[in-house]
C-alpha positions in Angstrom: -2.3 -18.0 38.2 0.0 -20.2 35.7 1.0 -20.4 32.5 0.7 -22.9 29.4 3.6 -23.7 27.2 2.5 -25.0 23.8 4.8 -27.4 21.8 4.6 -29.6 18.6 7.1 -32.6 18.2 8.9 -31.1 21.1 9.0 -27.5 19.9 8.1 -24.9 22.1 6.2 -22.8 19.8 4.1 -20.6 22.4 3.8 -19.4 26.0 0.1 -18.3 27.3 0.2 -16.3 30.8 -3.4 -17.3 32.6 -4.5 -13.9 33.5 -8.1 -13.9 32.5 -11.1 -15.6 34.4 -11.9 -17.4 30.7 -9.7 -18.1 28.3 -10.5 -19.7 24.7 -8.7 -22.2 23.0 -9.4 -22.7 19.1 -8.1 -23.2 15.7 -10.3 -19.5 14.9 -8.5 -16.2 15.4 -10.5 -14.4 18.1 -9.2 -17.0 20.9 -7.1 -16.0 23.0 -4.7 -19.2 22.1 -4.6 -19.8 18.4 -3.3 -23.2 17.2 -3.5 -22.9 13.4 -3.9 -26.5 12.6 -7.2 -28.5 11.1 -6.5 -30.8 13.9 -7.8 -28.4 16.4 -11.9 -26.9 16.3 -12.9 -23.5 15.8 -14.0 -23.2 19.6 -12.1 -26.3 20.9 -11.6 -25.5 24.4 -12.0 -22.6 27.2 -9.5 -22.9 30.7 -11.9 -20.9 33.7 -10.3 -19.4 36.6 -12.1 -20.6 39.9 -10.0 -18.5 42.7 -6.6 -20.2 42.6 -7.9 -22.9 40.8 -7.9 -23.3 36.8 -10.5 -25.7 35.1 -10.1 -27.0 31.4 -13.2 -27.9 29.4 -14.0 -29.0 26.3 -16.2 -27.5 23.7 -17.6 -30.7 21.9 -14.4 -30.4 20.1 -14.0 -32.7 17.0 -11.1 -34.4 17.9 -11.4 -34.1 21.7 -9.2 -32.9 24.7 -6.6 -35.1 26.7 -5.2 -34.5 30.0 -2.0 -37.3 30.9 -3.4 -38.9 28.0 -6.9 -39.4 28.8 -9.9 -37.7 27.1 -11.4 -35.4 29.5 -15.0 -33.3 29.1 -13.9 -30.9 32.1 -11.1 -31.2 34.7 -9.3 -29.0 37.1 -5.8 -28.7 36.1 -2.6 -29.7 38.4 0.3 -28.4 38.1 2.4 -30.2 34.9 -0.5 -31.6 33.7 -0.2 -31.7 30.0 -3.2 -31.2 28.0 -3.5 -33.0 24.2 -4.9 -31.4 21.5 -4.2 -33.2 18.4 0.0 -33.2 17.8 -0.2 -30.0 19.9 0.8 -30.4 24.2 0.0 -27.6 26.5 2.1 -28.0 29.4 0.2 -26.3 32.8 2.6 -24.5 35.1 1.8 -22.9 38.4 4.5 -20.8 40.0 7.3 -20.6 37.0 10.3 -18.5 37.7 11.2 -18.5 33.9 12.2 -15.5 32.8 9.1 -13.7 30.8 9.8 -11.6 27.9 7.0 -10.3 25.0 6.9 -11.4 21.4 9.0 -9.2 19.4 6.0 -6.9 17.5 6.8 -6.0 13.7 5.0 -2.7 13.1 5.8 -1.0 9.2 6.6 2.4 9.9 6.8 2.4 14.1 9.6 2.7 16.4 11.0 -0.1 16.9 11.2 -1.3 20.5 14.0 -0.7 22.6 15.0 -4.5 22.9 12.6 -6.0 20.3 11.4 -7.5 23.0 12.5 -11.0 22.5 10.7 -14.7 23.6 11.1 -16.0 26.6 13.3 -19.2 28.1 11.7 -22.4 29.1 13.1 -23.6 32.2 12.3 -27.3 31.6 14.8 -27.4 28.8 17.2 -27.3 31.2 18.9 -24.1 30.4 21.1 -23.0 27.4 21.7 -25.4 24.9 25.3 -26.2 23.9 25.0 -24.7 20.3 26.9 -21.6 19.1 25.6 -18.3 19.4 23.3 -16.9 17.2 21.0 -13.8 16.4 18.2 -11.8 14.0 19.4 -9.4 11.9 16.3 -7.1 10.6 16.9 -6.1 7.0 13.7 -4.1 6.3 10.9 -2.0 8.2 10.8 0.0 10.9 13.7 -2.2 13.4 16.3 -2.5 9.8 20.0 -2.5 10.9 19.1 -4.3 14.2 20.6 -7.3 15.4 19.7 -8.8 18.6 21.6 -11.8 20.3 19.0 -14.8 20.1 20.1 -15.5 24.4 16.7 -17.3 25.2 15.5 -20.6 24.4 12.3 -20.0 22.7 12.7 -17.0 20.6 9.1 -15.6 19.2 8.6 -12.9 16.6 6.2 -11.7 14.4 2.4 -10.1 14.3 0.4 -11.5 16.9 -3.0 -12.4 15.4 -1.6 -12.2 11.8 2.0 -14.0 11.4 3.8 -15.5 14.2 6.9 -17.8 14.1 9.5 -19.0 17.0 13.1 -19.5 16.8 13.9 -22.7 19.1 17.7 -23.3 20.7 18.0 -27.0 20.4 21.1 -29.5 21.6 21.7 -29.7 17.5 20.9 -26.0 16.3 18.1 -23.5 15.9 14.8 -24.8 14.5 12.8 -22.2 13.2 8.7 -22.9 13.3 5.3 -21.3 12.1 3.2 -20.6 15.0 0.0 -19.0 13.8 -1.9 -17.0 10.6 -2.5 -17.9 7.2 0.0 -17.1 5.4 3.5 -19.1 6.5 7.0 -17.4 6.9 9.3 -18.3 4.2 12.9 -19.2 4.5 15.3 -18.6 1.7 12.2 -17.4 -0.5 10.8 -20.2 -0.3 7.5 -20.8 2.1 7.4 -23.3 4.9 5.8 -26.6 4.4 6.0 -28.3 7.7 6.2 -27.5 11.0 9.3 -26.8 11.7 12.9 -26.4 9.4 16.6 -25.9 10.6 18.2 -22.9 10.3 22.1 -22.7 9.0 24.1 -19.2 9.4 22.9 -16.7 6.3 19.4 -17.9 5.7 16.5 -15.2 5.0 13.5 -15.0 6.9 10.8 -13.2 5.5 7.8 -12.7 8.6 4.7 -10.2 8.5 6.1 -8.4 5.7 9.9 -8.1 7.3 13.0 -9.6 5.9 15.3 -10.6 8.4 19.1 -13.2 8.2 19.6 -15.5 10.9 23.6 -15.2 11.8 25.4 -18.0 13.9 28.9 -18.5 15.0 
């Protein structure tokens, strides 16, 4: 068992839990880890569960598969190892204490969960940034008049398989990042271009069809 922790530029945009015996990797939606980026294959890689141990492979990918920076056709995987795809790092962790919490599901017209379930933190940050505090207020759908305190370091929220976004505690603020589906999130009306953007207190987030404000301080 271990977990993968997908960043971009240093942004931790996703965490994976290994729990299957095969698990596809791919730029396509029916992987179980989508990385929506032209940098990254359809099928580009599957991880296989061998007992305790977990083997990476590659699936003639266009753009190939790294490991420590070397290109790699199938490899068992150590703990840290960090896989390259692309921009995109997959960090391999066996045996993380982190604390584990789902994505925060945006459902028009169901109950909102009882915490909204929020992201979860990534230990090898070190902890808590020294930034204010901050959190989500949802303005529309199901969850409106909600606010939840953004405590964790990697924040993610949003429609699994159709809209996905993360909110990232950084030394200098909260970067807020596109993680997956077609259509991107928009900030302030306006929908976002790169990556990643910085959030200031006030802006509007509009995700999978639900407007929420980003408070800080």
């Amino acid at each position: 068992m271990g977990k993968l922790v997908v960043s971009l530029d240093g942004v931790v945009i996703k965490e994976v839990q290994i729990t299957k015996d095969k698990t596809t990797l791919g730029r396509r939606p029916y992987n179980d880890i989508v990385i929506d980026n032209l940098a990254v294959s359809g099928e580009h890689a599957v991880l296989q569960m061998a007992g305790a141990d977990v083997f990476i492979e590659d699936l003639n990918s266009t753009n190939g598969t790294y490991i420590n920076g070397k290109a790699i056709k199938k490899q068992l995987l150590a703990d840290n190892d960090t896989v390259e795809i692309g921009k995109y790092k997959i960090k391999f962790l066996l045996n993380d204490g982190g604390d584990y919490e789902k994505t925060m599901i945006l459902k028009p017209g169901a109950s909102a969960p009882p915490n909204l379930g929020l992201g979860s933190s990534f230990g090898a940050l070190g902890g808590a940034a020294p930034v204010g505090p901050a959190s989500i207020k949802v303005l529309t759908g199901a969850a409106a008049g909600r606010e939840v305190a953004l405590t964790k370091v990697v924040t993610t929220l949003g429609k699994p398989g159709v809209q996905v976004a993360s909110i990232t505690k950084r030394p200098t603020g909260y970067v807020f990042a596109h993680v997956e589906g077609t259509h991107r999130p928009s900030v302030n009306g306006i929908p976002l271009t790169g990556e990643s953007i910085a959030l200031r207190s006030g802006d509007l987030i509009e995700l999978a069809g639900t407007q929420m404000q980003f408070v800080q301080g």
